[in-house]
C-alpha positions as CSV (number, residue, x, y, z in Angstrom):
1,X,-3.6,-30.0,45.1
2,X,0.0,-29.4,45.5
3,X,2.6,-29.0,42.9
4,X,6.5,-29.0,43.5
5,X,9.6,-30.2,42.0
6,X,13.0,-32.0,43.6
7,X,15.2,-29.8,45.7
8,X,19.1,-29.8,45.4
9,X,19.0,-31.8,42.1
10,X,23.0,-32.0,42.5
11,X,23.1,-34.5,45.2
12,X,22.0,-39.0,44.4
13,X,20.2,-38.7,47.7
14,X,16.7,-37.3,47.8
15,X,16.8,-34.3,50.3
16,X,14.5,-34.4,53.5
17,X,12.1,-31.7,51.6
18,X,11.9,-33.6,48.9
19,X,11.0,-36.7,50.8
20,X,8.1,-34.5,52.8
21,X,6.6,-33.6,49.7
22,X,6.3,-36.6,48.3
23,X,4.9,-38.0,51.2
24,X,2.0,-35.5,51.1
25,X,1.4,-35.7,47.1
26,X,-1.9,-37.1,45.7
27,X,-0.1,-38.4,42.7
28,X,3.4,-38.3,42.2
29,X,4.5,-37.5,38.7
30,X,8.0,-38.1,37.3
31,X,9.4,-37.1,33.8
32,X,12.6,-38.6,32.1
33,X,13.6,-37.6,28.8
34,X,17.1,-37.8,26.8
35,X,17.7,-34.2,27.9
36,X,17.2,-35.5,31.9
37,X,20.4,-34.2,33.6
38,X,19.4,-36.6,36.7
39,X,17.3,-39.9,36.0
40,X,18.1,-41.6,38.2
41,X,17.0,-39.6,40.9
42,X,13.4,-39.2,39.0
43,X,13.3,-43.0,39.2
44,X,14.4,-43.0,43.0
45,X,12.3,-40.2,43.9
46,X,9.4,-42.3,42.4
47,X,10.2,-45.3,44.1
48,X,10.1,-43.9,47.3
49,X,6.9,-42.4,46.1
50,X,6.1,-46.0,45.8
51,X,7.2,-47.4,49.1
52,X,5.2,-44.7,50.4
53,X,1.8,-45.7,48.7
54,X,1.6,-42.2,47.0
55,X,0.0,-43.1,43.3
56,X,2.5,-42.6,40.9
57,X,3.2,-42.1,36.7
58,X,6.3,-42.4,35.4
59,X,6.9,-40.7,31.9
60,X,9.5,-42.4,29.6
61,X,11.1,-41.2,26.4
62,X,12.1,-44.7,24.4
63,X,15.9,-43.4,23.6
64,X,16.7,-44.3,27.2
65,X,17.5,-47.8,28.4
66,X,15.7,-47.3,31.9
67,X,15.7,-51.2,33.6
68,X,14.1,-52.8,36.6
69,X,11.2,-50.8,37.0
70,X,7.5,-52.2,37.0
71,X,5.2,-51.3,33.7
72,X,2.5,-51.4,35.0
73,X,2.3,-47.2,35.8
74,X,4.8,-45.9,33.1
75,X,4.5,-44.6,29.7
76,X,6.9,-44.6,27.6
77,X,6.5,-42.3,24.6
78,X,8.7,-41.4,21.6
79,X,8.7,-37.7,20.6
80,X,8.1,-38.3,17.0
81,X,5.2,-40.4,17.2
82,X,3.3,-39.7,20.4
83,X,0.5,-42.0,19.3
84,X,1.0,-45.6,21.2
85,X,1.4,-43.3,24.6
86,X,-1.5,-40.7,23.8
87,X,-3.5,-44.5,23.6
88,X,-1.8,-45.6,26.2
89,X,-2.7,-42.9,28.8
90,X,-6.3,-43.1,27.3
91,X,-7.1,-46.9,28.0
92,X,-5.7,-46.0,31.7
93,X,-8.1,-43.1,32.0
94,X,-11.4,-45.1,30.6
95,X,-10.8,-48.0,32.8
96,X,-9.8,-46.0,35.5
97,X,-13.1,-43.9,35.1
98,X,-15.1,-47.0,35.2
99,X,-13.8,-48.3,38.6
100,X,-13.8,-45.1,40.7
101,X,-14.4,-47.6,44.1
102,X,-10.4,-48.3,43.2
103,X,-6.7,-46.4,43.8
104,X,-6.2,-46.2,40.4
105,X,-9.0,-43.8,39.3
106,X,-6.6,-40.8,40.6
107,X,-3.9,-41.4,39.6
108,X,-5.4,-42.0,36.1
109,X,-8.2,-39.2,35.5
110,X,-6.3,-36.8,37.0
111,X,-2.6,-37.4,36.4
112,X,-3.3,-38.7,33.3
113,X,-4.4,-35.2,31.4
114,X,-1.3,-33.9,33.0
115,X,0.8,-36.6,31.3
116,X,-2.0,-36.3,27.8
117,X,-1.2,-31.9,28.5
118,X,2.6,-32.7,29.1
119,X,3.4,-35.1,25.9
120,X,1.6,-32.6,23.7
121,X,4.6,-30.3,25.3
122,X,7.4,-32.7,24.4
123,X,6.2,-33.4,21.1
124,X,6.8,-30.1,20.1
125,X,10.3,-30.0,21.6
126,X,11.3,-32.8,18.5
């Protein structure tokens, strides 16, 4: 499994590495929080994940007024009460584990105990 992070955060326009990477990811995982210096390049970063038919999660703190993205594979959590997206990420893993013939079983088993591993982090950070 490969890990990596954006390249040349500075620039709106997701770099060639960038794009390569995503391209070859298993899951694509993207993190916005009120500290983000550069959301919206998470969120097109993920949806070129998403033209690209890499499985994706997109993690959501609630302070931020993020529109026009589909719900159906973010979580949006708030850092005082991370109970509703610890749930959240749960009921995605259990019915993902139960359909393992399907896309989604990935993206949930295994990116979602990064997401349950990373929310413990940002809960922290309060």
């Amino acid at each position: 499994m490969l890990v990596t992070s954006s390249q040349n955060f500075d620039s709106p326009i997701i770099d060639f590495t960038t794009q390569k990477n995503i391209e070859i990811s298993d899951l694509f995982l993207g993190v916005i929080t009120d500290q983000s210096h550069t959301p919206n390049r998470v969120l097109n970063e993920w949806q070129y994940a998403n033209q690209r038919n890499v499985p994706g999660i997109l993690v959501v703190e609630n302070t931020l007024n993020v529109q026009n993205i589909p719900k159906d594979n973010v979580i949006f959590f708030d850092r005082t009460n991370l109970g509703y997206a610890i749930d959240k990420v749960n009921q995605k893993i259990e019915f993902s584990s139960h359909s393992p013939a399907n896309e989604e079983w990935i993206k949930w088993v295994l990116g979602g105990a990064a997401v349950l591993a990373l929310l413990s982090v940002l809960g922290k950070n309060k």
